[in-house]
DOFITI-734002 format. One line per field, with one value per residue (C-alpha): residue number from 1; z negated, x negated, y negated. Coordinates in nm, 4 decimals. Example, Ala and Ser with C-alpha at 12.3 -4.5 7.8 and 13.67 -1.06 7.14 Angstrom:
REM residues 2
num: (1 / 2)
zz: (-0.7800 / -0.7140)
xx: (-1.2300 / -1.3670)
yy: (0.4500 / 0.1060)
REM end
This chain:
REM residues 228
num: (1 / 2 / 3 / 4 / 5 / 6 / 7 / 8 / 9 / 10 / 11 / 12 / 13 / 14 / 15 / 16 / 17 / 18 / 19 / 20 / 21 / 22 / 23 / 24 / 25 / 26 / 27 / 28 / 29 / 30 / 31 / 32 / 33 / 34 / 35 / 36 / 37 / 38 / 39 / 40 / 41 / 42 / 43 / 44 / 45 / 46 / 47 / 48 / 49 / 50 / 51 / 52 / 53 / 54 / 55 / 56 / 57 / 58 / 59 / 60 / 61 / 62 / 63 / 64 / 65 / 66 / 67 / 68 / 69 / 70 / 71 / 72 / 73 / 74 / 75 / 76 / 77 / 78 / 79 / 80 / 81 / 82 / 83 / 84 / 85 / 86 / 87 / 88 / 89 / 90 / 91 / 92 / 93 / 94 / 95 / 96 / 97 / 98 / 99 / 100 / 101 / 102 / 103 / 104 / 105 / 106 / 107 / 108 / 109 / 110 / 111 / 112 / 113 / 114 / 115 / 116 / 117 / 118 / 119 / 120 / 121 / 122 / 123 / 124 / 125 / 126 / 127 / 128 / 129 / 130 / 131 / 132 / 133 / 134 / 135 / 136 / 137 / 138 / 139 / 140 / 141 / 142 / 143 / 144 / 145 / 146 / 147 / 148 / 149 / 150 / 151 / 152 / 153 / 154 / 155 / 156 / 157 / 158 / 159 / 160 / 161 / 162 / 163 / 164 / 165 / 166 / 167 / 168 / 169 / 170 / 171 / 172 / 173 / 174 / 175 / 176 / 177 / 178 / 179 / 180 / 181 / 182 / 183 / 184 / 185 / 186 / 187 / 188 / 189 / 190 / 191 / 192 / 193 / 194 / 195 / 196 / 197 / 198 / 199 / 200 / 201 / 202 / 203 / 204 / 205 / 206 / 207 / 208 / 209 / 210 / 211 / 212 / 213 / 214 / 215 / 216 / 217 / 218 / 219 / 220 / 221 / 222 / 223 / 224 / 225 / 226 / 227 / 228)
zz: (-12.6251 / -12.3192 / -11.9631 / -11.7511 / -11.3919 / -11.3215 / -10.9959 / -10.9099 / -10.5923 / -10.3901 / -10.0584 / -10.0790 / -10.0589 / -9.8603 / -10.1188 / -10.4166 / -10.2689 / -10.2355 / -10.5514 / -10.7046 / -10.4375 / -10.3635 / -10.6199 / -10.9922 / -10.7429 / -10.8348 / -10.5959 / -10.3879 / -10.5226 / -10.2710 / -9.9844 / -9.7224 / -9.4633 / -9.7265 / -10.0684 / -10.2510 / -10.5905 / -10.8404 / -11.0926 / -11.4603 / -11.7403 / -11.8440 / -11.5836 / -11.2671 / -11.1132 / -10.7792 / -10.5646 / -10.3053 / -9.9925 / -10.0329 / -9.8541 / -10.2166 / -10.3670 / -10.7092 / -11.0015 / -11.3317 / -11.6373 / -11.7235 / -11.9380 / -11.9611 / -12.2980 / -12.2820 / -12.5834 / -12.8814 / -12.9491 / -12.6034 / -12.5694 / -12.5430 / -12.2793 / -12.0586 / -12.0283 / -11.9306 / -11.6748 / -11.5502 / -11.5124 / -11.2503 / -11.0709 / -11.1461 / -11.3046 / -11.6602 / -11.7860 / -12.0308 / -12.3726 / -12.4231 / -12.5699 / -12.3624 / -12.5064 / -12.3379 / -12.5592 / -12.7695 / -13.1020 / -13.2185 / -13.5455 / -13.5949 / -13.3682 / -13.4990 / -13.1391 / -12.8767 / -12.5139 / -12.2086 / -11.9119 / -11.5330 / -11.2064 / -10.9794 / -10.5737 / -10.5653 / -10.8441 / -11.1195 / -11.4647 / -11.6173 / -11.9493 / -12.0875 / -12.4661 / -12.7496 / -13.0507 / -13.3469 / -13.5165 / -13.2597 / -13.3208 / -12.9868 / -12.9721 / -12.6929 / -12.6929 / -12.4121 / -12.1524 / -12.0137 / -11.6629 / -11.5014 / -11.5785 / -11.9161 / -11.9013 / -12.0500 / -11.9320 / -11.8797 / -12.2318 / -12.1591 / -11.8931 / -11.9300 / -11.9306 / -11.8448 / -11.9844 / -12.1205 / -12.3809 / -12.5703 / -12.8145 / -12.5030 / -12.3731 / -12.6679 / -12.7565 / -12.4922 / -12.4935 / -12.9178 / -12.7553 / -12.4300 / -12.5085 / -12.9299 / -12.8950 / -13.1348 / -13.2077 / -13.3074 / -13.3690 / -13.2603 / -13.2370 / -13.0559 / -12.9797 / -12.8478 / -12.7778 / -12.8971 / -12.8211 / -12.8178 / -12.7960 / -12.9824 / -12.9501 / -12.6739 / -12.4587 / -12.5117 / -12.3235 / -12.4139 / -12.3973 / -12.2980 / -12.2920 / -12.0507 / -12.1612 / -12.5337 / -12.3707 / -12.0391 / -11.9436 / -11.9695 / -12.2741 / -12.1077 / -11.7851 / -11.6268 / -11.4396 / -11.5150 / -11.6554 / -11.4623 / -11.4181 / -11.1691 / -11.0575 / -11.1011 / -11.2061 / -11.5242 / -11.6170 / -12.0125 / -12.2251 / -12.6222 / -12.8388 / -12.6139 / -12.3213 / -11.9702 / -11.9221 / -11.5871 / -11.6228 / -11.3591 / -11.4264 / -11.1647 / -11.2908 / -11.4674 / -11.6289 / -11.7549 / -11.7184 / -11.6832 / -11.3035 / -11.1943 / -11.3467 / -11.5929 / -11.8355 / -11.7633)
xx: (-13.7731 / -13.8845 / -13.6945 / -13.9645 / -13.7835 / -13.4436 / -13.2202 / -12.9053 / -12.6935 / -12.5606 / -12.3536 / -12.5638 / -12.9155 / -13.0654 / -12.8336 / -13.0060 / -13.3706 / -13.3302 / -13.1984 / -13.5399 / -13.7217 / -13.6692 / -13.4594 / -13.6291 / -14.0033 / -14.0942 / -14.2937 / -14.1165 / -14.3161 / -14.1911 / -13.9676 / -13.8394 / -13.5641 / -13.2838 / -13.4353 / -13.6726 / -13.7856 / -13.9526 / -14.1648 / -14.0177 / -14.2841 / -14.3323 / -14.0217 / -13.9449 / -13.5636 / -13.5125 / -13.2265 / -13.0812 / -12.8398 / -12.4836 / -12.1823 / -11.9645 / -11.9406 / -12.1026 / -12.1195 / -12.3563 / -12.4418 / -12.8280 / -12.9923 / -13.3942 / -13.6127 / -13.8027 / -14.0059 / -13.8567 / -13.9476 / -13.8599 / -13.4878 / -13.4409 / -13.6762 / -13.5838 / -13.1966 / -13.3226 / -13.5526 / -13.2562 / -13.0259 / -13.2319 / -13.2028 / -12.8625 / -12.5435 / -12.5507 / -12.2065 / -12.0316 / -11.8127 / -11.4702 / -11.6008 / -11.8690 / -12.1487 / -12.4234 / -12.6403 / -12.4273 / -12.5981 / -12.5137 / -12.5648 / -12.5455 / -12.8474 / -13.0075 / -13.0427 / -12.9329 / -12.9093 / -12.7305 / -12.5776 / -12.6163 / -12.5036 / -12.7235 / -12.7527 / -12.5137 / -12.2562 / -12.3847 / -12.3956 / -12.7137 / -12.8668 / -13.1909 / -13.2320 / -13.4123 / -13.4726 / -13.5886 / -13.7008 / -13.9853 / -14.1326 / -14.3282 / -14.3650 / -14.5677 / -14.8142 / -14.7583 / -14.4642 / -14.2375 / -14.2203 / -14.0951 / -14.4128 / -14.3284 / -14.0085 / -14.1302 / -13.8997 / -13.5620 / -13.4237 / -13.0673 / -12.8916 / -12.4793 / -12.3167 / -11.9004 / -11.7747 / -11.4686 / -11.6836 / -11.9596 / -12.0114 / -12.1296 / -12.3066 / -12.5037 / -12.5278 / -12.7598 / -12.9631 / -13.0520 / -13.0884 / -13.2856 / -13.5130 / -13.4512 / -13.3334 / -13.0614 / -12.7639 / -12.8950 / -12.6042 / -12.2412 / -11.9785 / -11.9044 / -11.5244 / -11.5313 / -11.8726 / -12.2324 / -12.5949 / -12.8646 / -13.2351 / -13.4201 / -13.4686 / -13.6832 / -13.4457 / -13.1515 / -12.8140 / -12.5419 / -12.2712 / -11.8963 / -11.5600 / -11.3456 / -11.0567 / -11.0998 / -11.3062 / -11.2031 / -11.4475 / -11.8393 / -11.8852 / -11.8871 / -11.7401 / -11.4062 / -11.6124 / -11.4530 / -11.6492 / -11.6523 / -11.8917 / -12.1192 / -12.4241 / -12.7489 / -13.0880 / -13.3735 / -13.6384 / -13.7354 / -14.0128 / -13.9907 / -14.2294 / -14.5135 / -14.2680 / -14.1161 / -13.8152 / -13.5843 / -13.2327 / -12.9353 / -12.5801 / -12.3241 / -12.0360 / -11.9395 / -12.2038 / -12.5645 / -12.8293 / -13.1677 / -13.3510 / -13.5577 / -13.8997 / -13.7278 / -13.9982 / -14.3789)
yy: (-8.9469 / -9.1715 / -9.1798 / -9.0726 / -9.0068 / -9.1171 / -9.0508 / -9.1881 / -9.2270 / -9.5400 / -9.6123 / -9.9278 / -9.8127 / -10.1889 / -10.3691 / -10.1975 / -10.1920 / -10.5972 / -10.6435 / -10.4558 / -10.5999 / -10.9280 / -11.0654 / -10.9136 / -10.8902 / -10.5220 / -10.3628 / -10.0403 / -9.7551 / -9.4877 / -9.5052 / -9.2543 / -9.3636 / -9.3043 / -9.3048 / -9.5592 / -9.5875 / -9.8257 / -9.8087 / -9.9904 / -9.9277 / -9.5705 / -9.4476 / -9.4458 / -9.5073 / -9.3562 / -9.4464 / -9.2166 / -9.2751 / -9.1202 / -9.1177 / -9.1899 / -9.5040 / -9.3308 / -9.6162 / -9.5664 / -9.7228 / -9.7542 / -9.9598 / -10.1132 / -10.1347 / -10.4772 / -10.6511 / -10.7214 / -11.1011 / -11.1792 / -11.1542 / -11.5066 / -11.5648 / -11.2977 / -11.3806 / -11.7196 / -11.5258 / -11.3052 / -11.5894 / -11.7848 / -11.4634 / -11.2462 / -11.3485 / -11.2479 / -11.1237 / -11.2710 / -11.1762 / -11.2934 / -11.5803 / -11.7104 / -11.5298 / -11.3284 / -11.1584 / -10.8792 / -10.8152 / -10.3962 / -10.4306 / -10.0674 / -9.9886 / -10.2832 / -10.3735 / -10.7038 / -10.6552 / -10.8483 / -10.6775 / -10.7657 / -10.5565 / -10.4299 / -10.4856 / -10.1809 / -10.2641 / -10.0507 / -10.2223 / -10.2522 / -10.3853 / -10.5585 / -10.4161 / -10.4948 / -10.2650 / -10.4647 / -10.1125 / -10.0406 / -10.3545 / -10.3742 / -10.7662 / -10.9374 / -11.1872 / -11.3487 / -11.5289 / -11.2343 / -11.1554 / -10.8857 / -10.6460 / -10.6622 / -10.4025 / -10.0697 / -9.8374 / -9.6934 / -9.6915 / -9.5490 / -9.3317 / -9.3046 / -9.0053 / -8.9844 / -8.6402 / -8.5000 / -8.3054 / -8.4841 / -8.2067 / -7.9551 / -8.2642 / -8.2836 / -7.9629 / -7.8918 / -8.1454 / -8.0150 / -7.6689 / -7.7216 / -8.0185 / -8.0668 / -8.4102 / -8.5192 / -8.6705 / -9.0712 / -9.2999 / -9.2340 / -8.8987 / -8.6447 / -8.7280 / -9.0935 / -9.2092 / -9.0963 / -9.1218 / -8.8739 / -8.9335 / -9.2203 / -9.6196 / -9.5936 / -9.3297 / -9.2382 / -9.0231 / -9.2657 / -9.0067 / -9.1631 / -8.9903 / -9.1023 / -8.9558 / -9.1747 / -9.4744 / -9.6097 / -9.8283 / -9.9106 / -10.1784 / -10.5595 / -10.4240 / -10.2965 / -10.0261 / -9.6746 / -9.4213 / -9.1421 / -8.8269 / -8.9072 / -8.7225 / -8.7725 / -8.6213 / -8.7024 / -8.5960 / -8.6471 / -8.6480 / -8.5398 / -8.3876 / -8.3800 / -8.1532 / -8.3083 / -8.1649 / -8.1994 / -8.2147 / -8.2758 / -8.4007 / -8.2553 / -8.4355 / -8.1484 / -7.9576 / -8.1233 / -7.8280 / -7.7580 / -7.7784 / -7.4999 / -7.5128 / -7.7197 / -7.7252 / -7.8698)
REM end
């Protein structure tokens, strides 16, 4: 499954567009007077102007033999988080994965990942060209099993690592629904952000099929012509 289109919602559109912009030098690859978007690798993440203060969790794929060099490259430019006890990188042992998380211009919490199992090393010194894509969109729901559920039925992506009761994910190493109840889990992982359903809209690739998809905060469903 790969993150092709991603949309999400911010009361701090200019905040967000310099953080892209300016501070991780990606170029704007569409803009209206509330709404830009970039291009990251094989996706593109769209930002739109609200009114709410909406707050997500989403998460990048970069090369796996360059973790090391990229949280040096993010921390001349963002403020890395930290663990409990001083550490950046957090190694899931379970998803035979390491990532680092960072907050956007608009206070969502984001994530560099590596997956050691998709062995997609690079030859050369990372820069910011290098990111292939959105690898991870959260969802906050009171019902993973529905969640997830449709996703099997309406694009036949399944269940990869997790539950259905506390916290799952659905989709593959290179993108993935991480799928969050809020009424078992309180808060993003590395962050005391809330999870909470917020809006947004996706479109997905699997099997050869695009398929669009919006979150309301209550329901996930297909989009008219949902299907390409």
């Amino acid at each position: 499954m790969k993150i092709k289109n991603l949309t999400l919602r911010t009361n701090k559109l200019q905040e967000v567009k310099d953080f892209y912009y300016k501070t991780l030098g990606l170029e704007i690859n569409n803009e209206t007077q509330d709404t830009f978007s970039v291009k990251i690798g094989w996706s593109i993440l769209k930002f739109k102007q609200s009114t709410e203060p909406f707050l997500y969790h989403y998460c990048f794929l970069i090369p796996s033999n360059t973790l090391k060099e990229d949280l040096k490259w993010m921390e001349e430019r963002v403020e890395v988080i930290k663990l409990e006890g001083g550490e950046k990188a957090v190694d899931f042992e379970d998803w035979n994965a390491v990532s680092f998380y960072f907050y956007d211009g608009g206070g969502n919490i984001s994530e560099f990942i590596i997956h050691h199992d998709l062995k997609n090393d690079i030859d050369k010194q990372f820069d910011i060209s290098d990111v292939l894509g959105i690898s991870e969109m959260g969802i906050g729901t009171d019902d993973i099993k529905k969640v997830n559920l449709l996703l099997e039925e309406k694009c036949q992506t399944t269940l990869w690592k997790g539950n259905l009761t506390r916290f799952g994910a659905n989709g593959s190493p290179e993108g993935k629904f991480v799928m969050a109840n809020y009424n078992e889990k309180e808060t993003w992982f590395q962050t005391q952000m809330k999870i909470k359903p917020v809006p947004f809209e996706v479109d997905i690739e699997n099997n050869g099929k695009l398929h669009r998809l919006e979150y309301t905060g209550r329901e996930l469903r297909k989009r008219q012509n949902g299907l390409y």
